[in-house]
Backbone of each chain as ProteinMPNN parsed JSONL, in Angstrom:
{"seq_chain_A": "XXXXXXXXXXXXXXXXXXXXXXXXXXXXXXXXXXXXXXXXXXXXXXXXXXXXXXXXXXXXXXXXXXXXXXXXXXXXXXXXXXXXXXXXXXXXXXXXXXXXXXXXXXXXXXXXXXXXXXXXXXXXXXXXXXXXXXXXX", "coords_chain_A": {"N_chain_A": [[44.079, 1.026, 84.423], [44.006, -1.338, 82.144], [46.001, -3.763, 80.75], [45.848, -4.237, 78.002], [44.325, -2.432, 77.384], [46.306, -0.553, 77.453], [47.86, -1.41, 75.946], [46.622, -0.562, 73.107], [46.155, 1.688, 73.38], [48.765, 2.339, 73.243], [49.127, 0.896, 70.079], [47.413, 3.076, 68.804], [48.329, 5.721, 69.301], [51.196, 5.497, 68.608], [50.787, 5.021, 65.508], [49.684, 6.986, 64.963], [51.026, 8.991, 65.488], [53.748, 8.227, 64.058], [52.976, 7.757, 61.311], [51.991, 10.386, 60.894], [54.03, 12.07, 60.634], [55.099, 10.613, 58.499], [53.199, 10.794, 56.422], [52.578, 13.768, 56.673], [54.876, 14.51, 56.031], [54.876, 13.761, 53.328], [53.635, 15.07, 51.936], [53.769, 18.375, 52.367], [56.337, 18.475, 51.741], [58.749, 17.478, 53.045], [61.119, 14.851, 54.074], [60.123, 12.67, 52.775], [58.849, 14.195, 50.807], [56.625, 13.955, 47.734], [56.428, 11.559, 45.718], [55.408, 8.057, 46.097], [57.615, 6.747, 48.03], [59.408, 3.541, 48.386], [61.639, 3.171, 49.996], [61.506, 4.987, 52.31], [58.781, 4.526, 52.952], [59.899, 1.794, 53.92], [61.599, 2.688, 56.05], [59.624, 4.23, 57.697], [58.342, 2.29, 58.453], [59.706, 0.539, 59.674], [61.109, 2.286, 61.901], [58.011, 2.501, 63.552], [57.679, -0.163, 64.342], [59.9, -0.694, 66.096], [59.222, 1.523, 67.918], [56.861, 0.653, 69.225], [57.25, -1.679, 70.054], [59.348, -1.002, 71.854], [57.526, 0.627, 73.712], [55.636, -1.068, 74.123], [56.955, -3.266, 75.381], [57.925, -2.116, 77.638], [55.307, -1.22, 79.051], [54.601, -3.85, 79.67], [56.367, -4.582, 81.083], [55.876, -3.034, 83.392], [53.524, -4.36, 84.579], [54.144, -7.495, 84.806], [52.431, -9.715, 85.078], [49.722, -9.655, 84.248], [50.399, -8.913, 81.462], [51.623, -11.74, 80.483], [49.403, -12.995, 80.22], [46.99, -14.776, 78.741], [44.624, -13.641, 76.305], [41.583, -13.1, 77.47], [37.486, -14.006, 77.077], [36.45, -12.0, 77.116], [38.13, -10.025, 76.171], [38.74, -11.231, 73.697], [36.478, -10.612, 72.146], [36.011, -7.664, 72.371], [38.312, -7.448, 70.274], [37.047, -8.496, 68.192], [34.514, -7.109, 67.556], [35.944, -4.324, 66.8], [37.475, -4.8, 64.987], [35.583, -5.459, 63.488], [34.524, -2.921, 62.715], [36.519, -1.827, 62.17], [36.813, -2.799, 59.841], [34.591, -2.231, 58.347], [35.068, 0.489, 57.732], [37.094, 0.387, 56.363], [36.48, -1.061, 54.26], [34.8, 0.436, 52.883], [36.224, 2.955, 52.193], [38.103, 1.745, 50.661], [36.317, 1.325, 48.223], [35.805, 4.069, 47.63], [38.03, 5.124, 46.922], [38.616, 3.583, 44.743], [36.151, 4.32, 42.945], [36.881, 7.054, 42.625], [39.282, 6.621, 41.741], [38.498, 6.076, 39.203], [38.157, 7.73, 37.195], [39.774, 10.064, 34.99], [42.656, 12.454, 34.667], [43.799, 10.064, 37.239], [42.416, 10.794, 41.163], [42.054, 10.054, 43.438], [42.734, 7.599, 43.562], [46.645, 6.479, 44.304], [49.389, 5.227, 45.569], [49.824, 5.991, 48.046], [47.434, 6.996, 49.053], [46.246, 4.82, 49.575], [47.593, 3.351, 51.416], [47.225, 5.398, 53.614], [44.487, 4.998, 53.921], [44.566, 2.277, 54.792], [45.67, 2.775, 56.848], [44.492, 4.419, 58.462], [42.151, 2.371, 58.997], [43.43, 0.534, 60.434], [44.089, 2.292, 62.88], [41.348, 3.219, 63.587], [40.508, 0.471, 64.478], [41.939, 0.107, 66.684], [41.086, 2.363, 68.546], [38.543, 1.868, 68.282], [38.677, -0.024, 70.227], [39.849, 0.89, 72.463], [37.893, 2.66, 73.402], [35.736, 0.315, 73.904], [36.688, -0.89, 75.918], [37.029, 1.408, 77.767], [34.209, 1.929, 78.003], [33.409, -0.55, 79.64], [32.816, -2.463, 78.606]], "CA_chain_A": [[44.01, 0.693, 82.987], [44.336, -2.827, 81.687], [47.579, -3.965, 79.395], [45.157, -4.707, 76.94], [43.881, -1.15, 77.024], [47.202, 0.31, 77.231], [48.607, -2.082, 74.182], [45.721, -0.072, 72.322], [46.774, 2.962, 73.273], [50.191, 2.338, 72.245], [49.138, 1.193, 68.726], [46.718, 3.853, 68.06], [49.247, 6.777, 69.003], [52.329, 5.551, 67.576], [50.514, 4.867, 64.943], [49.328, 8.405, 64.969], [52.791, 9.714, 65.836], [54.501, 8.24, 63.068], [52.631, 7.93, 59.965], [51.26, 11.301, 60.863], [54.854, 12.413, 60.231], [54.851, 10.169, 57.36], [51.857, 11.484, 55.289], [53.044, 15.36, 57.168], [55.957, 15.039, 55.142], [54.462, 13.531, 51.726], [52.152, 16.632, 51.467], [54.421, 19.502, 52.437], [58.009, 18.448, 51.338], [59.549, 16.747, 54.381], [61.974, 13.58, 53.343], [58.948, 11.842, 52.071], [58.0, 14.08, 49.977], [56.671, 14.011, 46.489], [55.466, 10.39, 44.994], [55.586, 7.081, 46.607], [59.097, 6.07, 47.966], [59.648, 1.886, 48.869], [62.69, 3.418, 51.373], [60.884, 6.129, 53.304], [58.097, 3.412, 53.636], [60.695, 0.735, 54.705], [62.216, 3.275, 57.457], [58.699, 4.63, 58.445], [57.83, 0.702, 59.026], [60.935, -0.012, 61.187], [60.753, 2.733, 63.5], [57.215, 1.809, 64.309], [57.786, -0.968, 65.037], [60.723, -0.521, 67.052], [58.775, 2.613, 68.656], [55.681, 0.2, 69.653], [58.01, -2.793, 70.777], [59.811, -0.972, 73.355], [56.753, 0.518, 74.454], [54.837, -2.274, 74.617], [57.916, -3.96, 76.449], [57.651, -0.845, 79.0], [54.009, -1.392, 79.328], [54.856, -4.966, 80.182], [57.389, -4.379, 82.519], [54.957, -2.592, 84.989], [52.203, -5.279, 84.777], [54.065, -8.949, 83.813], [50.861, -10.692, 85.122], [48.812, -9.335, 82.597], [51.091, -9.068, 79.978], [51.502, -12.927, 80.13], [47.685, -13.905, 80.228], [45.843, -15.106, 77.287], [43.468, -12.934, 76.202], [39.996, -13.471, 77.752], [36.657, -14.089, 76.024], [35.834, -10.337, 76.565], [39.185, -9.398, 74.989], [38.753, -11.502, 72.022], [34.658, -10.465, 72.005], [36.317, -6.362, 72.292], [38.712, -7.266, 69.21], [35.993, -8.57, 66.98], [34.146, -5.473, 67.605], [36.865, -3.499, 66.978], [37.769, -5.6, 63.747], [34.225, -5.347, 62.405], [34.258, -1.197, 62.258], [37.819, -1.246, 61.008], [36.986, -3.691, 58.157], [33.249, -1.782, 57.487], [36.012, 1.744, 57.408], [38.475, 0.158, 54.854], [35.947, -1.469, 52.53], [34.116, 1.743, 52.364], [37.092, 3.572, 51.776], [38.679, 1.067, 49.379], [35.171, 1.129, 47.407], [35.741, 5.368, 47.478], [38.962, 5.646, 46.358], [38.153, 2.879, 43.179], [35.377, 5.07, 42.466], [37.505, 8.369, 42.559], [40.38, 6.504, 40.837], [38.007, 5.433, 37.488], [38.388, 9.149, 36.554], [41.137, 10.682, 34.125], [43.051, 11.354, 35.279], [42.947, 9.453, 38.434], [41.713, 11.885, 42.427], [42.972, 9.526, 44.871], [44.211, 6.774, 43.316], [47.965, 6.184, 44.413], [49.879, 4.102, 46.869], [50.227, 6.557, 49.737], [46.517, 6.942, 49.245], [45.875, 3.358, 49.728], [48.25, 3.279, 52.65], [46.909, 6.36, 54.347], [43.004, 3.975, 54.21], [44.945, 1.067, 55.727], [46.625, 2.911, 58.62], [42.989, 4.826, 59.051], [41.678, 1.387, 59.462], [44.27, -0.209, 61.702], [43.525, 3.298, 64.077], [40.137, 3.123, 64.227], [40.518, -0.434, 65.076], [42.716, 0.47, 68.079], [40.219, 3.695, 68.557], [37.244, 1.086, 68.755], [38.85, -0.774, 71.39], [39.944, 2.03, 73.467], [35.962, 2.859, 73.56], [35.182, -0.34, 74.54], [37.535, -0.904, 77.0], [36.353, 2.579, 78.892], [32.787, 1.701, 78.96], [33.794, -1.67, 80.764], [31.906, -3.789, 77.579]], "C_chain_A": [[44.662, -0.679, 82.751], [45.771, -2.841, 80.76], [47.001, -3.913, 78.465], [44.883, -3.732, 75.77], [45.846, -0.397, 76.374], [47.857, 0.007, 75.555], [47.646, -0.857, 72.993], [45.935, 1.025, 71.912], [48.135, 3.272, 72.399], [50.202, 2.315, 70.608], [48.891, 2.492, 68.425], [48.237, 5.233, 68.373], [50.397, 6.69, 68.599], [52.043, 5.501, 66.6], [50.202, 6.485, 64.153], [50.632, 9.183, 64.772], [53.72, 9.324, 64.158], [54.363, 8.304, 61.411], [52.288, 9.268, 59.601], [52.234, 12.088, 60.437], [55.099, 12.184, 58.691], [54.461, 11.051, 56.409], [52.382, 13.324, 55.092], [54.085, 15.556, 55.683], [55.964, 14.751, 53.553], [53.495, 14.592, 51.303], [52.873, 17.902, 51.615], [55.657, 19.459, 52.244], [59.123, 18.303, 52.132], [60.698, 15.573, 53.487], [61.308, 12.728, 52.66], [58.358, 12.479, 50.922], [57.681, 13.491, 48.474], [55.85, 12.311, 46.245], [56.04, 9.313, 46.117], [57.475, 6.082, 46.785], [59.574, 4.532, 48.751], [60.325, 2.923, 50.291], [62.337, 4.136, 52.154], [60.189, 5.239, 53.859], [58.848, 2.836, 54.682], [60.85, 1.582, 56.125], [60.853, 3.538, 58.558], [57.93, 3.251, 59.285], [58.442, 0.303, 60.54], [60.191, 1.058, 62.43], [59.322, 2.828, 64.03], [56.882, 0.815, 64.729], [59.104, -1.25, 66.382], [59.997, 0.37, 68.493], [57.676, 1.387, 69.983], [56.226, -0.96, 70.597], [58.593, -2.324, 72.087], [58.751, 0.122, 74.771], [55.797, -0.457, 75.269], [55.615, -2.964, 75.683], [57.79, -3.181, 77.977], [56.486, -1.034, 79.864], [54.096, -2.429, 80.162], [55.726, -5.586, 81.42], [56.799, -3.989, 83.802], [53.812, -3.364, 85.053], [52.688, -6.631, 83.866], [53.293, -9.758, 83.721], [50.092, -11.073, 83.919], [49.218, -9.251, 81.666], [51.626, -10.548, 79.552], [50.599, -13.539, 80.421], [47.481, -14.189, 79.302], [45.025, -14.021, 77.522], [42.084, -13.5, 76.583], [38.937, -13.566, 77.109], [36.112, -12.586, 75.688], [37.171, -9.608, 75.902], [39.066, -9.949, 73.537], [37.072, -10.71, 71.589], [34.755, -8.334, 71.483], [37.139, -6.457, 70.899], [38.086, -7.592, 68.243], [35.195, -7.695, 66.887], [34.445, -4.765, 66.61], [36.983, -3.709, 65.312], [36.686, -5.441, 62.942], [33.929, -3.827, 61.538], [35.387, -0.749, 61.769], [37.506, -1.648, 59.742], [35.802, -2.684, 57.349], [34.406, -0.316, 56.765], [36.493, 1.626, 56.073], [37.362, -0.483, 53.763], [35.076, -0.32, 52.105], [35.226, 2.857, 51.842], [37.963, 3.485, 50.934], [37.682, 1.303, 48.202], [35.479, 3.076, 47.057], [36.946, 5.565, 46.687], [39.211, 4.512, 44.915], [37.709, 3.208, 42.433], [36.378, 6.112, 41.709], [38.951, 7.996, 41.187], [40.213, 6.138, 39.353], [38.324, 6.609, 36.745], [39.455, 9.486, 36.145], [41.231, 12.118, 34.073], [42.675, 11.142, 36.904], [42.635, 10.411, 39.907], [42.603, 11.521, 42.549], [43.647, 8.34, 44.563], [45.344, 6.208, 43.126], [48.176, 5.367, 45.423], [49.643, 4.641, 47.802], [48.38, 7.079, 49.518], [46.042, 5.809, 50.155], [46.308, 3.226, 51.303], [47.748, 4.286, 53.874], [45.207, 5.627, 54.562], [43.643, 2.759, 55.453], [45.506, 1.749, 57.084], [45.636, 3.721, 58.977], [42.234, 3.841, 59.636], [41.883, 1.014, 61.167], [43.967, 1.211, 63.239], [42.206, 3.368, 64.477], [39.911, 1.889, 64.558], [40.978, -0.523, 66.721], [41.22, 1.71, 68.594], [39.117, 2.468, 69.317], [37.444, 0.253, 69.842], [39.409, -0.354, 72.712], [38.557, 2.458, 74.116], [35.453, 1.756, 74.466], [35.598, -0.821, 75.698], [36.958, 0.23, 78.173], [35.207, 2.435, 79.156], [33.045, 0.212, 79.627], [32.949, -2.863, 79.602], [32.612, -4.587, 77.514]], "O_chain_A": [[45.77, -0.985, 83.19], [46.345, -1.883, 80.243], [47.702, -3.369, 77.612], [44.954, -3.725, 74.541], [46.277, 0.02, 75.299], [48.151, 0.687, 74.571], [48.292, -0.404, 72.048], [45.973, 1.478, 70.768], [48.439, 3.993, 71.449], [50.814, 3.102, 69.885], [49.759, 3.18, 67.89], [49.02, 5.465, 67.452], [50.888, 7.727, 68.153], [52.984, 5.98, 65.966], [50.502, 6.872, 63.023], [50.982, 9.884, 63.823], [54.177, 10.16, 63.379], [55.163, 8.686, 60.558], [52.214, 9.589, 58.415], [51.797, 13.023, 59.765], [55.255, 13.057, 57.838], [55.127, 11.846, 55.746], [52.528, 13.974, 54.057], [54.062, 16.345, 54.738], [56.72, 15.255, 52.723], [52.754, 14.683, 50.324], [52.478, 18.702, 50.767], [56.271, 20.474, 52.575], [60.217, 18.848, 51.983], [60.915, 15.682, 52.28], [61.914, 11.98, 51.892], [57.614, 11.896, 50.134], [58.422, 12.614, 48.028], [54.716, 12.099, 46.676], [56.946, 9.613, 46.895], [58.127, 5.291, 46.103], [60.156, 4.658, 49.828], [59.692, 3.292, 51.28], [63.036, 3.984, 53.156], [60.477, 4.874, 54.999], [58.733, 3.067, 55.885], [60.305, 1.2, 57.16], [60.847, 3.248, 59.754], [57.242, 3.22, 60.305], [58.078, -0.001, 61.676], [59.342, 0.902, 63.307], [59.325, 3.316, 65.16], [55.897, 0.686, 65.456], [58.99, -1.962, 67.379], [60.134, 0.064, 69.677], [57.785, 1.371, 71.209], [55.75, -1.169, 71.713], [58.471, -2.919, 73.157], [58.959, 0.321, 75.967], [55.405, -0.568, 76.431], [55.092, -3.244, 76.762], [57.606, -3.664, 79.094], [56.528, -1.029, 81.094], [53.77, -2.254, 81.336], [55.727, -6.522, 82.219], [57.065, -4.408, 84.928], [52.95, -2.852, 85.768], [52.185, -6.98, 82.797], [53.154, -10.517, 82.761], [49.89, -12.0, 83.134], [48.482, -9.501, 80.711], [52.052, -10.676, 78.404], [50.743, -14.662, 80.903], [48.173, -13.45, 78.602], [44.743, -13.531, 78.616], [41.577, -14.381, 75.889], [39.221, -13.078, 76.016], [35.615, -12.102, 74.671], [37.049, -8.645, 75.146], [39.239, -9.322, 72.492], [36.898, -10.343, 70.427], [34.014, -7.76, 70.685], [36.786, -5.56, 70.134], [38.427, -7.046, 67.194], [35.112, -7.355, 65.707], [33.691, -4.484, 65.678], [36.61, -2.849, 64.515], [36.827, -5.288, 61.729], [33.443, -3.582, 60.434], [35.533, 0.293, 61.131], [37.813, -1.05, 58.711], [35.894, -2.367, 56.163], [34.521, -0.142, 55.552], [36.405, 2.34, 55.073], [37.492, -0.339, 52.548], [34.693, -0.236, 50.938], [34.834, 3.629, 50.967], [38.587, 4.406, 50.408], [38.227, 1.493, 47.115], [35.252, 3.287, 45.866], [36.807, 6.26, 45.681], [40.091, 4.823, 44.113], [38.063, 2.97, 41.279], [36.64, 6.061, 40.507], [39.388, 8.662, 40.248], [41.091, 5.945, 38.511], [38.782, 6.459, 35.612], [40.38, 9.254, 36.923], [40.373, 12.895, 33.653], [41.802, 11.665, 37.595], [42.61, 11.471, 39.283], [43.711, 11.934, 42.206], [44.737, 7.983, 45.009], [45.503, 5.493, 42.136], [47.288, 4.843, 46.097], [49.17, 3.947, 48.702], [48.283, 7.964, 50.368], [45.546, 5.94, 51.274], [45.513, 3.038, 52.223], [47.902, 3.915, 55.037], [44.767, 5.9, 55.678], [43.248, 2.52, 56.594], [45.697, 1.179, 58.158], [45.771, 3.932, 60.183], [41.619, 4.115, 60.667], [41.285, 1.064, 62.242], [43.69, 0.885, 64.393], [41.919, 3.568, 65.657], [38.828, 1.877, 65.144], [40.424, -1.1, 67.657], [40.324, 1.07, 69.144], [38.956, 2.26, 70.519], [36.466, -0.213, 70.427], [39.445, -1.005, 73.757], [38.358, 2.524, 75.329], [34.879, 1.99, 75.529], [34.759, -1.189, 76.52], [36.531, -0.111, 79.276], [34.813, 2.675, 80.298], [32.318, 0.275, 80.618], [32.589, -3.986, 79.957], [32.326, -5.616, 76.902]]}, "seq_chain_B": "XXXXXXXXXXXXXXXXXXXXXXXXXXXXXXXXXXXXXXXXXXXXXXXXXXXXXXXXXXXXXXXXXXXXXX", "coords_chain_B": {"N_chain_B": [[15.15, -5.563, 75.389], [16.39, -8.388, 77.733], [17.782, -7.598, 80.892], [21.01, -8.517, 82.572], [21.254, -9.25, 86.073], [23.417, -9.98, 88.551], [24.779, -11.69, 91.566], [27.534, -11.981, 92.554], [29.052, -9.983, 93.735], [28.597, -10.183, 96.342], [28.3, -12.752, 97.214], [31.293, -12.653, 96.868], [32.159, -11.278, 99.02], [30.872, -13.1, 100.796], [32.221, -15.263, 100.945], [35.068, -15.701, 102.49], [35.853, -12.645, 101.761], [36.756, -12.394, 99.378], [38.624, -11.397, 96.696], [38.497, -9.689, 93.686], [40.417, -10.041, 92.074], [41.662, -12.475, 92.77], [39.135, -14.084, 92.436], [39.068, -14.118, 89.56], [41.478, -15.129, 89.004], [40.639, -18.006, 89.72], [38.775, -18.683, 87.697], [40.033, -17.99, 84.753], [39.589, -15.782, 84.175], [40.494, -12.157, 83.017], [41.115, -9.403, 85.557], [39.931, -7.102, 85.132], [37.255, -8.599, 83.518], [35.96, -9.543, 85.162], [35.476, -7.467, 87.003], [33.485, -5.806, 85.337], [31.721, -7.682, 84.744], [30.248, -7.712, 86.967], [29.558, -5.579, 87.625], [27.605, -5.273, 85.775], [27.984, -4.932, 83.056], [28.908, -6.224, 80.852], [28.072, -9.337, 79.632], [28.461, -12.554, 80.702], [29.933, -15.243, 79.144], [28.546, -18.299, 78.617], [29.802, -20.518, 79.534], [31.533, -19.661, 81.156], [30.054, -18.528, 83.083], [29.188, -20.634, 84.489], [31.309, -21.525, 85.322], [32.17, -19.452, 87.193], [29.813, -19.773, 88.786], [30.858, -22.573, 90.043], [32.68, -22.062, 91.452], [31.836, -20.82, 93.832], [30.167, -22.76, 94.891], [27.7, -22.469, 94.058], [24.12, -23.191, 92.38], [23.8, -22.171, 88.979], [21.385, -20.412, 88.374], [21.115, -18.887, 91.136], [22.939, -17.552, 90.961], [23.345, -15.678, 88.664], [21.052, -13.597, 87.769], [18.045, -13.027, 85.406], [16.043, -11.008, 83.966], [13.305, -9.414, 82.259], [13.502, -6.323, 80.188], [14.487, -3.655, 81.387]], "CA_chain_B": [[16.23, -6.489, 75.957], [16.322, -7.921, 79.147], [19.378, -7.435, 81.736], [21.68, -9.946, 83.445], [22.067, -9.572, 87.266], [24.189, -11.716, 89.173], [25.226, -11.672, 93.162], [29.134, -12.082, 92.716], [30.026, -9.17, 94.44], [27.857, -10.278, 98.095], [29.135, -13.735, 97.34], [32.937, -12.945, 97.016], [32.185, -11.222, 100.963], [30.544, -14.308, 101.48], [33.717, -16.401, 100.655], [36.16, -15.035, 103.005], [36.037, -11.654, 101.235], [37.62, -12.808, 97.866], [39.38, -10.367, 95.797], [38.026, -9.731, 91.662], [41.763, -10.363, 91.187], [40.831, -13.966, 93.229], [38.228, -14.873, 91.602], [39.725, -14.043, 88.293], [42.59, -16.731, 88.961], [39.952, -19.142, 89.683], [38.286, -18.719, 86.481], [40.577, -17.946, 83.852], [39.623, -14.586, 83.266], [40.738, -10.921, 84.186], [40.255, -8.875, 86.598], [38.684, -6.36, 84.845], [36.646, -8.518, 83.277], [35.142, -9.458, 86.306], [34.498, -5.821, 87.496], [32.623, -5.459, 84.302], [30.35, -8.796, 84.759], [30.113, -7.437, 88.68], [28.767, -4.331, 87.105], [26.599, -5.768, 84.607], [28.35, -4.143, 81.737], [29.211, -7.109, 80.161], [27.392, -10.723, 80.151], [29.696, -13.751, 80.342], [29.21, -17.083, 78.273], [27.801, -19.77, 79.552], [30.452, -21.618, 80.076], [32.259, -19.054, 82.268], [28.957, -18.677, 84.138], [29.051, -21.811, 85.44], [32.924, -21.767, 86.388], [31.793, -18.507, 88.528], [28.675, -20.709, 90.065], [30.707, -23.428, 90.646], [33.481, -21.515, 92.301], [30.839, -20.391, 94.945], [29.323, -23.759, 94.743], [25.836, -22.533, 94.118], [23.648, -22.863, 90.816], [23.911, -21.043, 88.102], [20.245, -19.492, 88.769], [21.213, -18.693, 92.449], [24.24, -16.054, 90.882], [22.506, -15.143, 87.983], [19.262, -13.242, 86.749], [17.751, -12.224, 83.805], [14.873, -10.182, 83.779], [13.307, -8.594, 81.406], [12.539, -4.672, 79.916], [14.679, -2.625, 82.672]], "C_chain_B": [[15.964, -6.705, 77.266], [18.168, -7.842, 79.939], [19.307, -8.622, 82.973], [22.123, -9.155, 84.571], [23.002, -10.189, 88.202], [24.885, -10.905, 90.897], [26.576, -11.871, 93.48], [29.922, -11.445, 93.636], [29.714, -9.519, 95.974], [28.639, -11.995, 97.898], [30.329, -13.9, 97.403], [32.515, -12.378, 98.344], [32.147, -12.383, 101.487], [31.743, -15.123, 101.622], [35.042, -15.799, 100.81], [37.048, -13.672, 102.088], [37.264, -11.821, 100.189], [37.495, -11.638, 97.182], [38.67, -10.663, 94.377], [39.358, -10.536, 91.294], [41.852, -12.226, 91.807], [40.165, -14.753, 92.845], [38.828, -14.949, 90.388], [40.337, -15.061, 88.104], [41.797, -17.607, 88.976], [39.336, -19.686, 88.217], [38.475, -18.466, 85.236], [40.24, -17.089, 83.406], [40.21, -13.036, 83.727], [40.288, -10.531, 85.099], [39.259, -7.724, 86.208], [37.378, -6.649, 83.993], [35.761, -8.727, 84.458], [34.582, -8.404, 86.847], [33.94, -5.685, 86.37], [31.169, -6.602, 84.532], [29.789, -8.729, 86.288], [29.137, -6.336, 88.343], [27.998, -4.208, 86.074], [26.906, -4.766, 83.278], [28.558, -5.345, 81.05], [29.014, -8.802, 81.126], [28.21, -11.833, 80.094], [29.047, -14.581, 79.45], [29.102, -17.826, 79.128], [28.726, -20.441, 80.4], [31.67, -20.618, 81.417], [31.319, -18.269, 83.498], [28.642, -19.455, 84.894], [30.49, -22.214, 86.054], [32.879, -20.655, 87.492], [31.124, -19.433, 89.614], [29.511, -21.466, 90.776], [32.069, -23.055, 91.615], [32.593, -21.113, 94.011], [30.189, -21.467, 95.244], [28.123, -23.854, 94.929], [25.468, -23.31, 92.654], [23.248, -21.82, 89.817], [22.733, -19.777, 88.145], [20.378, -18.708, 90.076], [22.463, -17.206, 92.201], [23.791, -15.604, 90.192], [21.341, -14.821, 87.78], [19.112, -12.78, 86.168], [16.429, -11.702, 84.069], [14.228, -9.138, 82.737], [12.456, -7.334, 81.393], [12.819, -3.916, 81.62], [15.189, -1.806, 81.983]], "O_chain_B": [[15.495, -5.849, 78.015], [19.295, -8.013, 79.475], [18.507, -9.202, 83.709], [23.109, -8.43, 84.442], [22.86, -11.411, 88.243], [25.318, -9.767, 91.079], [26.867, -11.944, 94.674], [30.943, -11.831, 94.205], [30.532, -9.16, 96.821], [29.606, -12.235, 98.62], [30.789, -14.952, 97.846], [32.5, -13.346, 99.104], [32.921, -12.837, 102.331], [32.029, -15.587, 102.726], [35.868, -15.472, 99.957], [38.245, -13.599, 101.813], [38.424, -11.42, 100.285], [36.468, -10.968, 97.077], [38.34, -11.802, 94.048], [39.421, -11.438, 90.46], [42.147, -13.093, 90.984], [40.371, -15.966, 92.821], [39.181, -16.095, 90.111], [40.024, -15.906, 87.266], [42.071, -18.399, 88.073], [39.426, -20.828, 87.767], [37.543, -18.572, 84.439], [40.342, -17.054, 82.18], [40.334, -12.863, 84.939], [39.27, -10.972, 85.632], [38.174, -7.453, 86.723], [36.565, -5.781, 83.678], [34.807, -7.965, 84.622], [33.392, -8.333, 87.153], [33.772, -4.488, 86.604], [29.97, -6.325, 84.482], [29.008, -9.568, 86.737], [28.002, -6.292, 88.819], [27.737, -3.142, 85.516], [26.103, -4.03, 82.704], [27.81, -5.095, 80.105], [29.361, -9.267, 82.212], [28.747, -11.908, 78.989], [27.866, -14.589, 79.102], [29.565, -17.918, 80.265], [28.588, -20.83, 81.56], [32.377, -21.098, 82.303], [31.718, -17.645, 84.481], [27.941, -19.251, 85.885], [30.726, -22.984, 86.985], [33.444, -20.836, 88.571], [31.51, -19.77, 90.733], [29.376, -21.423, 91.999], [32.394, -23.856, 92.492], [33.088, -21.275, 95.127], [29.353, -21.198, 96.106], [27.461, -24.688, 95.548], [26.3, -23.889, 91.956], [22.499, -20.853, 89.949], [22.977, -18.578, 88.01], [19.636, -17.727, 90.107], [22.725, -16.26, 92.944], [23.408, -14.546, 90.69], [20.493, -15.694, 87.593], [19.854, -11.822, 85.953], [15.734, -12.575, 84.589], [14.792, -8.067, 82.512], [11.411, -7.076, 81.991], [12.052, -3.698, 82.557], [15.565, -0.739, 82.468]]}, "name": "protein", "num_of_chains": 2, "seq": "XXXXXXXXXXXXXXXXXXXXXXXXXXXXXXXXXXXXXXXXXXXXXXXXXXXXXXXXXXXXXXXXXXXXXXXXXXXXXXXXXXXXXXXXXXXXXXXXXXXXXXXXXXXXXXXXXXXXXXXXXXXXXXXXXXXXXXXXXXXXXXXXXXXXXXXXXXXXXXXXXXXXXXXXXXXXXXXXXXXXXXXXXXXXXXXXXXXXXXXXXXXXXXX"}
């Protein structure tokens, strides 16, 4: 498995891992729950990025070669891909929850809505490049 | 569509059995992309079609083929 791949991996399941806690706990009454809190955000921010950094560093540690290459034309050619079916995701899902939110009062329109589209995105971005990565495209 | 062949993998034998990870250094790209453009999963650009050729010092027609409706 490539660094490239693995970096991918790393987003998509920390990504998974932590918001999934996130959202877990804004729906069933964890520390998050209840309405949109800045400081839960803030914390849920940090430790993924902390989480992803010292994986990624880990990752990097067993392959420094590749973890100090440039990206190649088929890595940038796999993230525009990747980038095209996250962006089609989120503007279809931004356009759904605009819809849903014209109504009084509003479905889905809140923050941790919004936020729960964007970190659907950013995963199926990672997702789409996990894919392409395994068929060798 | 048609599909891109190319002779890379009989030519790295040819050239004192050169490594993907060999060639790669030569040409500024991975190694796995190379096992992908070895395995016709993925077509290079031009311009890294002709830093393969000229690594082998053939012409670009001589590593590559295109053929079409396989």
């Amino acid at each position: 498995m490539s660094f490239r791949e693995k970096s991918a991996w790393i987003s998509m399941l920390s990504m998974a891992g932590i918001y999934g806690f996130y959202f877990w706990s804004v729906i069933h009454g964890g520390p998050h729950a209840g309405r949109f809190h800045f400081a839960g955000l803030l914390e849920t921010i940090i430790a993924l990025v902390v989480l992803q950094v010292v994986l990624t560093v880990t990752a990097a540690i067993f392959a420094p070669k590749e973890a100090k290459a440039p990206r190649d034309e088929r890595d940038k050619l796999i993230e525009l891909r990747a980038m095209r079916v996250a962006y089609a995701g989120l503007a279809t899902s931004v356009a759904l929850a605009c819809f849903f939110g014209a109504f009084t009062p509003p479905i889905v329109f809140n923050t941790n809505a919004l936020l729960f589209i964007l970190v659907t995105a950013e995963m199926m971005r990672s997702a789409c490049q996990i894919v392409q990565y395994r068929r060798g495209a | 569509m048609g599909v891109i062949r190319n002779e890379i993998r009989r030519l790295r034998f040819e050239h004192g059995e050169m490594t993907q990870q060999e060639l790669a250094e030569k040409i500024n790209l991975t190694r796995q992309t190379v096992n992908a453009i070895e395995q016709g999963k993925y077509s290079p650009s031009l311009e890294a079609a002709f830093r393969i050729s000229a690594v082998f010092g053939k012409p670009l027609e001589s590593v590559f083929h295109y053929s079409k409706d396989e």
